[in-house]
N, CA, C and O atoms as a GROMACS GRO file, in nm:
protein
  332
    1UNK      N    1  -0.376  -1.743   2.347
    1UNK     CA    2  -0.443  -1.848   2.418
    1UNK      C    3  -0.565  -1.891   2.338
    1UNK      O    4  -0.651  -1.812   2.298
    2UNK      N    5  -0.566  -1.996   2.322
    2UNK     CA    6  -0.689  -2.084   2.248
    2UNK      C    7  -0.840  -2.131   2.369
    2UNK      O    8  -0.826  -2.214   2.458
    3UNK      N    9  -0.921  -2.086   2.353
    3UNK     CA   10  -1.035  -2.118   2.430
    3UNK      C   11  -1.154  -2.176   2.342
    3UNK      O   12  -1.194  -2.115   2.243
    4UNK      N   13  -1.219  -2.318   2.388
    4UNK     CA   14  -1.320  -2.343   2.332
    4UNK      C   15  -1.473  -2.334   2.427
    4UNK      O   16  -1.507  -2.326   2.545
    5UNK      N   17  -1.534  -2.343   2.295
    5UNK     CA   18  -1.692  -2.306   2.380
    5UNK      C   19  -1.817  -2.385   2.310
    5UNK      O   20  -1.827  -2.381   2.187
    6UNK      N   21  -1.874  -2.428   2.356
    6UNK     CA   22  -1.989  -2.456   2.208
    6UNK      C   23  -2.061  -2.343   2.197
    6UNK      O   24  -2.068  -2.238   2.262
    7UNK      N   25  -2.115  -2.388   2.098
    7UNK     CA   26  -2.201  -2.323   2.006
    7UNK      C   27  -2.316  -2.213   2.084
    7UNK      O   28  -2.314  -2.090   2.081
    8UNK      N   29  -2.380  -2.273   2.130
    8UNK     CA   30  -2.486  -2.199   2.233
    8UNK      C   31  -2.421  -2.088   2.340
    8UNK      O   32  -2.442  -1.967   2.353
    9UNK      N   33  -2.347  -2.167   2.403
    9UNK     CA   34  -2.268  -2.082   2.500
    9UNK      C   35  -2.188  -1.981   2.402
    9UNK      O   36  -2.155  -1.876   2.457
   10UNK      N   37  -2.142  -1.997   2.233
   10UNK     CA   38  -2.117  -1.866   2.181
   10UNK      C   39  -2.187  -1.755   2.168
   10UNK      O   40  -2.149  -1.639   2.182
   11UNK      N   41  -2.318  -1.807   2.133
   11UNK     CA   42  -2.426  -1.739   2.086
   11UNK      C   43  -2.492  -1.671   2.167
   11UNK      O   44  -2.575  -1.592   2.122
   12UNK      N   45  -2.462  -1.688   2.363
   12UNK     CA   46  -2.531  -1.626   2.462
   12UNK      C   47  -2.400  -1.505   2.475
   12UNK      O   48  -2.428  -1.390   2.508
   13UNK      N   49  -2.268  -1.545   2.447
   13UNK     CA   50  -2.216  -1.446   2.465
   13UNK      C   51  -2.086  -1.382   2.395
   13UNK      O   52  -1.973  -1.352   2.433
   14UNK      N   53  -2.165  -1.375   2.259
   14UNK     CA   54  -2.064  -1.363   2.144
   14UNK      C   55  -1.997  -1.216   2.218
   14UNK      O   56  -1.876  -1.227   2.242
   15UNK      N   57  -2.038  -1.128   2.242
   15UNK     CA   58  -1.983  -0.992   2.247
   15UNK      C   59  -1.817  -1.031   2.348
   15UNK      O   60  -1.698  -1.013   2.324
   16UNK      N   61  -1.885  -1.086   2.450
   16UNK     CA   62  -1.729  -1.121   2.506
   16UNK      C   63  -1.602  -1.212   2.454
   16UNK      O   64  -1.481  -1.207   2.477
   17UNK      N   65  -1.678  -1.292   2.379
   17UNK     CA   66  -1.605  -1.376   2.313
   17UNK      C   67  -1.519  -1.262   2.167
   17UNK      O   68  -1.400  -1.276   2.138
   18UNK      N   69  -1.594  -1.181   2.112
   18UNK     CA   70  -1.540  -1.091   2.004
   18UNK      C   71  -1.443  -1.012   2.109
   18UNK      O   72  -1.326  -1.035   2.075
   19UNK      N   73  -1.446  -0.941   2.207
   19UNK     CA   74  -1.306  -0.863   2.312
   19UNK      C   75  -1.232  -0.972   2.340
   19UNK      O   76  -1.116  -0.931   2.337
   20UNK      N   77  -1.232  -1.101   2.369
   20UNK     CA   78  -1.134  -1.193   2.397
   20UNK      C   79  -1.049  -1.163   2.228
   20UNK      O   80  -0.954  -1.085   2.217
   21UNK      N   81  -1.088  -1.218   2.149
   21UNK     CA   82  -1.022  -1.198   2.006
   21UNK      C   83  -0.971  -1.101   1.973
   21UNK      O   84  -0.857  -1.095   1.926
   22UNK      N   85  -1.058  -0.990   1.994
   22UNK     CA   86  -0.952  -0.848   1.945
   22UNK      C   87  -0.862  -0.822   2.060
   22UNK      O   88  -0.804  -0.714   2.062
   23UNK      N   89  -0.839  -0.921   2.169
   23UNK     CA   90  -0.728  -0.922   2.256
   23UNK      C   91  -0.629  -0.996   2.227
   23UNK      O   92  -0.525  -1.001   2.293
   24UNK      N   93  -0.656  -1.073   2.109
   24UNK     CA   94  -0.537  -1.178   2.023
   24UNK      C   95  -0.526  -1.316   2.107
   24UNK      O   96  -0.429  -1.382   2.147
   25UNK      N   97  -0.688  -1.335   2.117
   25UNK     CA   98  -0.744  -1.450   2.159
   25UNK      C   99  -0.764  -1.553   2.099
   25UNK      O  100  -0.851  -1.477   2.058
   26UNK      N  101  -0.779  -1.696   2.026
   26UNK     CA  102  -0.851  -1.747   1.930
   26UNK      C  103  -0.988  -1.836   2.061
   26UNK      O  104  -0.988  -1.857   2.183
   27UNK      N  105  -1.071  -1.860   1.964
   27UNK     CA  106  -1.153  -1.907   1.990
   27UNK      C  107  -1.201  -2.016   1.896
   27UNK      O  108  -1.207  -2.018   1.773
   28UNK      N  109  -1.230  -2.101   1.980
   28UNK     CA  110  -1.292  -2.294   1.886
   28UNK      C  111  -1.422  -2.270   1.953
   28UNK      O  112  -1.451  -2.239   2.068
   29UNK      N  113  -1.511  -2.301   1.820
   29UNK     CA  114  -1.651  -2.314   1.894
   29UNK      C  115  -1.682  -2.441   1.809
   29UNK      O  116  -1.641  -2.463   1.695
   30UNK      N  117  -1.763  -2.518   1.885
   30UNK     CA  118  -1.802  -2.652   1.880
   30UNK      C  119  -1.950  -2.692   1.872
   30UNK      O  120  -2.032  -2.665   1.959
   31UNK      N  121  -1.969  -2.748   1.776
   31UNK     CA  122  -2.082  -2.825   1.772
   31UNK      C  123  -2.116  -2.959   1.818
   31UNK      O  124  -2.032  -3.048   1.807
   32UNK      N  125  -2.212  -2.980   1.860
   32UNK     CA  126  -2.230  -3.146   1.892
   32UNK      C  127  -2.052  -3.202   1.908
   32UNK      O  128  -1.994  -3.271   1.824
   33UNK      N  129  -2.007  -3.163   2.008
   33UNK     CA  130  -1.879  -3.138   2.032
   33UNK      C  131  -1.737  -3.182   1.912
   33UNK      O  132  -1.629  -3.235   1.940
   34UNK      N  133  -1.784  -3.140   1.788
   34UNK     CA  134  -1.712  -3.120   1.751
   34UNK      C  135  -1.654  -3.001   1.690
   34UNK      O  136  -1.744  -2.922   1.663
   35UNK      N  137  -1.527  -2.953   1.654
   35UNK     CA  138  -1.521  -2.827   1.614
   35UNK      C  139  -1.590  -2.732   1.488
   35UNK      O  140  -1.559  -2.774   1.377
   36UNK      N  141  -1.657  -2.640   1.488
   36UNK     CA  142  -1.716  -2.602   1.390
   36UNK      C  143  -1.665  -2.494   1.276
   36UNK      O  144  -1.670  -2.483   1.154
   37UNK      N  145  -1.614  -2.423   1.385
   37UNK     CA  146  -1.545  -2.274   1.351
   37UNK      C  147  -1.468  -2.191   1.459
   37UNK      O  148  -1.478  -2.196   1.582
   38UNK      N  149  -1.385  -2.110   1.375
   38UNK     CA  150  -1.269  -2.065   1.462
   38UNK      C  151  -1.256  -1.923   1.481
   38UNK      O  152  -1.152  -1.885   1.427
   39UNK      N  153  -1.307  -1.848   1.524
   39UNK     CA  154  -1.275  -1.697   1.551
   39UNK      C  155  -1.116  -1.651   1.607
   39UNK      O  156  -1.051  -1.681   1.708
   40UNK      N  157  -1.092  -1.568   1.496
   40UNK     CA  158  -0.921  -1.535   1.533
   40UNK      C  159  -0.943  -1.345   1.505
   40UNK      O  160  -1.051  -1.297   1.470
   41UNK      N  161  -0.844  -1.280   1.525
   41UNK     CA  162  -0.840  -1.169   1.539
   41UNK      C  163  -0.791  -1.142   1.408
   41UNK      O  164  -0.753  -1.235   1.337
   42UNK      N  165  -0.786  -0.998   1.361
   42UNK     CA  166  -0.779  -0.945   1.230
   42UNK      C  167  -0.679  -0.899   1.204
   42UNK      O  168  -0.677  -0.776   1.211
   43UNK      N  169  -0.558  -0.963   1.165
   43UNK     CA  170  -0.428  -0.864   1.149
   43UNK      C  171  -0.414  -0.753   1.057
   43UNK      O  172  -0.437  -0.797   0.944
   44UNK      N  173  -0.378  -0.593   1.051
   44UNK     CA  174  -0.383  -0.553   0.993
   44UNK      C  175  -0.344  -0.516   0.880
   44UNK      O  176  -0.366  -0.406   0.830
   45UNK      N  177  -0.285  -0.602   0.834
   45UNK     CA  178  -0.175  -0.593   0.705
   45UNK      C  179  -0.273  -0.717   0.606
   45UNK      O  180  -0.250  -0.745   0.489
   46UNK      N  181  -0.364  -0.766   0.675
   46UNK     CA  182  -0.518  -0.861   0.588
   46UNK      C  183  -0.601  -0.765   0.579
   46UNK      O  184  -0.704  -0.810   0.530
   47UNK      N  185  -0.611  -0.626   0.608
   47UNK     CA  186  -0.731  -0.522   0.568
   47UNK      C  187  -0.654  -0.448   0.491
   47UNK      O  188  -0.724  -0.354   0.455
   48UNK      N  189  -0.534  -0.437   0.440
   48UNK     CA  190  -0.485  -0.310   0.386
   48UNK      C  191  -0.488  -0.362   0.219
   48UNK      O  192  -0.478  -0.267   0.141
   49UNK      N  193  -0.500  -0.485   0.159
   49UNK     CA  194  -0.512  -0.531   0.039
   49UNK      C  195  -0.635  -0.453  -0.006
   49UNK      O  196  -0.645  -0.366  -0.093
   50UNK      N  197  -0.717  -0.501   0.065
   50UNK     CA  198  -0.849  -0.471   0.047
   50UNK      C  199  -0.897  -0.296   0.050
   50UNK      O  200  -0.984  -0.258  -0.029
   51UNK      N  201  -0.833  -0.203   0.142
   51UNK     CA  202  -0.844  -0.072   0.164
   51UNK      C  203  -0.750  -0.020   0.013
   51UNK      O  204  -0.775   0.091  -0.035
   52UNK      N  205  -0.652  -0.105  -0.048
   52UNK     CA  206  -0.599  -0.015  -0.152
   52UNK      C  207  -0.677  -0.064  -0.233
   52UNK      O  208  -0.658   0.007  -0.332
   53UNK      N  209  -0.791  -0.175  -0.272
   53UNK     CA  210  -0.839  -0.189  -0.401
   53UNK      C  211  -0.986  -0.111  -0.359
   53UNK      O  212  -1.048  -0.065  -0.455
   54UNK      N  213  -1.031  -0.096  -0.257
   54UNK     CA  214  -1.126  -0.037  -0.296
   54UNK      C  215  -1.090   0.129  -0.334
   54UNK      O  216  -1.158   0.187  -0.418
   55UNK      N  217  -0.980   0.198  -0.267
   55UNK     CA  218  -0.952   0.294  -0.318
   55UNK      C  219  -0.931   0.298  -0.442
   55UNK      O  220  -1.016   0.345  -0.518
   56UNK      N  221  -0.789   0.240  -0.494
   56UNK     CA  222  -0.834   0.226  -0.681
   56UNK      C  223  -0.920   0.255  -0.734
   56UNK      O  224  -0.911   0.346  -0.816
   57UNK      N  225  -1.063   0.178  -0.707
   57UNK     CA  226  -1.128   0.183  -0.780
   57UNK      C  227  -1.235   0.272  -0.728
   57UNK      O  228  -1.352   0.278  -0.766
   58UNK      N  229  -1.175   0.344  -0.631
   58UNK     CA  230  -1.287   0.504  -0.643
   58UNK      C  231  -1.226   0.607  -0.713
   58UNK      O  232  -1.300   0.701  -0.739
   59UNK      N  233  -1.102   0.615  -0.753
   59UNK     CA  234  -1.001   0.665  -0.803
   59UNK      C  235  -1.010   0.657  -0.947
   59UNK      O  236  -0.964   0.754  -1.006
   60UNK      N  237  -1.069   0.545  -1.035
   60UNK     CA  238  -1.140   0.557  -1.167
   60UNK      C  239  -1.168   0.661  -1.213
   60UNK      O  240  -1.246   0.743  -1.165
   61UNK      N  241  -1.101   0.670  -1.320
   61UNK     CA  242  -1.178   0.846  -1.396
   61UNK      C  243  -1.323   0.775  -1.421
   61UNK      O  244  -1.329   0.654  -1.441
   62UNK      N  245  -1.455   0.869  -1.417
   62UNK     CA  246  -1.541   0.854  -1.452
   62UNK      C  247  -1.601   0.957  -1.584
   62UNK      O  248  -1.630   1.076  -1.574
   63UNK      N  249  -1.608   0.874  -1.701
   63UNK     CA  250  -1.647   0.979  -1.805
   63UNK      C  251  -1.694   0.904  -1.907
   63UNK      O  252  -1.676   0.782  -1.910
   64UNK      N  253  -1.761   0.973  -2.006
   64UNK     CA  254  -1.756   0.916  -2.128
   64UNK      C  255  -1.648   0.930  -2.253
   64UNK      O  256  -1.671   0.861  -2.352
   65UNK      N  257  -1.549   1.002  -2.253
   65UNK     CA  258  -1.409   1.021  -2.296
   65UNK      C  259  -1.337   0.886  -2.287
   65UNK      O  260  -1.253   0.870  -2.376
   66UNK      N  261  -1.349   0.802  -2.215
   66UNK     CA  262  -1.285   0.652  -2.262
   66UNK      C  263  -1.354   0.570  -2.330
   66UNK      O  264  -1.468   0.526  -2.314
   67UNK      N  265  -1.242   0.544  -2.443
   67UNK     CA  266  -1.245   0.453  -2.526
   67UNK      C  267  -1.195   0.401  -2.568
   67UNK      O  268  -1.084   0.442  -2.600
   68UNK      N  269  -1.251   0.215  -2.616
   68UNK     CA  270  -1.207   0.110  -2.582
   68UNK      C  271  -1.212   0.053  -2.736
   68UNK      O  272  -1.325   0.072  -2.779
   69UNK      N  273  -1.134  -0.006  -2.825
   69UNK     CA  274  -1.110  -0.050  -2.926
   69UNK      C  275  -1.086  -0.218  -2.859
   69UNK      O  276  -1.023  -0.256  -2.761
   70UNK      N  277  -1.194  -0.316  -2.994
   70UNK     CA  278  -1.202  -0.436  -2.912
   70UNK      C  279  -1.113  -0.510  -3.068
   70UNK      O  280  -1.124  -0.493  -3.190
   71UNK      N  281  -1.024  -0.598  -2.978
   71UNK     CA  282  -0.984  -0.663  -3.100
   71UNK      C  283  -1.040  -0.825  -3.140
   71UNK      O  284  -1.052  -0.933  -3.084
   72UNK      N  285  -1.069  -0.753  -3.299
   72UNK     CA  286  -1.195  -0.846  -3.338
   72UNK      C  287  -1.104  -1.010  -3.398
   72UNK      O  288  -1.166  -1.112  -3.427
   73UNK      N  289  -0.946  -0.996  -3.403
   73UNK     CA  290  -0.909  -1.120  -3.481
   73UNK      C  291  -0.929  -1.225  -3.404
   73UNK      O  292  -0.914  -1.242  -3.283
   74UNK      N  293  -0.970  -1.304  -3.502
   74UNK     CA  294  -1.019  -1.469  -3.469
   74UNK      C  295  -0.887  -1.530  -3.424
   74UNK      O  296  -0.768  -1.515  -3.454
   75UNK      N  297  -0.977  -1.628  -3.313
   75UNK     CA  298  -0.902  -1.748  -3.224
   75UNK      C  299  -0.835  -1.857  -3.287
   75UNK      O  300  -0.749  -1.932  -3.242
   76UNK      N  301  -0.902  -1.852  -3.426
   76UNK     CA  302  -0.885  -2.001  -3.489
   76UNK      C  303  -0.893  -2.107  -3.453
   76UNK      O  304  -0.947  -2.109  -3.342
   77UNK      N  305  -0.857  -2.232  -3.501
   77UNK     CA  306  -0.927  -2.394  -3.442
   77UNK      C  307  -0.846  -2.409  -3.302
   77UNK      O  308  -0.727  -2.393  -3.274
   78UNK      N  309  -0.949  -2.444  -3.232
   78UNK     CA  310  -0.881  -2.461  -3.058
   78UNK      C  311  -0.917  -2.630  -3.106
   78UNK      O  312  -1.020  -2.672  -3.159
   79UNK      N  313  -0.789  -2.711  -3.066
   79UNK     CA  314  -0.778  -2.846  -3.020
   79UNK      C  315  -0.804  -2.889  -2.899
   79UNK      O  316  -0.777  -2.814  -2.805
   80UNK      N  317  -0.866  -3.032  -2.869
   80UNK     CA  318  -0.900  -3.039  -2.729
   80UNK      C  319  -0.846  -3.194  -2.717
   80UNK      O  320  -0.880  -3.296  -2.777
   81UNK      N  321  -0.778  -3.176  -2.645
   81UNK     CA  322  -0.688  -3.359  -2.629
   81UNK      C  323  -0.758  -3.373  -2.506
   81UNK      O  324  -0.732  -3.298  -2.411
   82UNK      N  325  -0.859  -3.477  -2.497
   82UNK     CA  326  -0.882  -3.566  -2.360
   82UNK      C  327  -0.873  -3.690  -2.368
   82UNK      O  328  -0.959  -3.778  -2.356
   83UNK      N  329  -0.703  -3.698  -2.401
   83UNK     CA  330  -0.619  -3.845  -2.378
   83UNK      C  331  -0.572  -3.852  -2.225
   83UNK      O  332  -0.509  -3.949  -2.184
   0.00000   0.00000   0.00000
């Protein structure tokens, strides 16, 4: 179910408005009655991208034992066509 509200009336009672959403609510909130922004609920398969990269990268060996060989050969002439 879609419910709108303005702005003010979000702001007196965001907390209920956040349990409507994590009830798989959306919410339109409105400015000078037009729409501003949309509060929707968080599916969980949109946090799990994010939970495996930050793991990764706590998962980093940390040491000074890696090392990185940079390769130094030249790019040579880059052409630039702005036809």
């Amino acid at each position: 179910m879609t419910k709108t509200v303005k702005l003010q009336d979000a702001k007196a009672n965001l907390s209920q408005l956040i349990r409507k959403v994590e009830a798989g609510d959306t919410v339109i909130v409105t400015q000078h009655g037009k729409p501003a922004a949309r509060l929707l609920p968080i599916a969980p398969e949109e946090e799990q991208p994010i939970r495996i990269a930050i793991e990764a990268f706590r998962n980093i060996p940390k040491g000074d034992d890696i090392e990185f060989e940079r390769d130094r050969t030249p790019w040579g002439d880059i052409e630039l066509d702005f036809d």
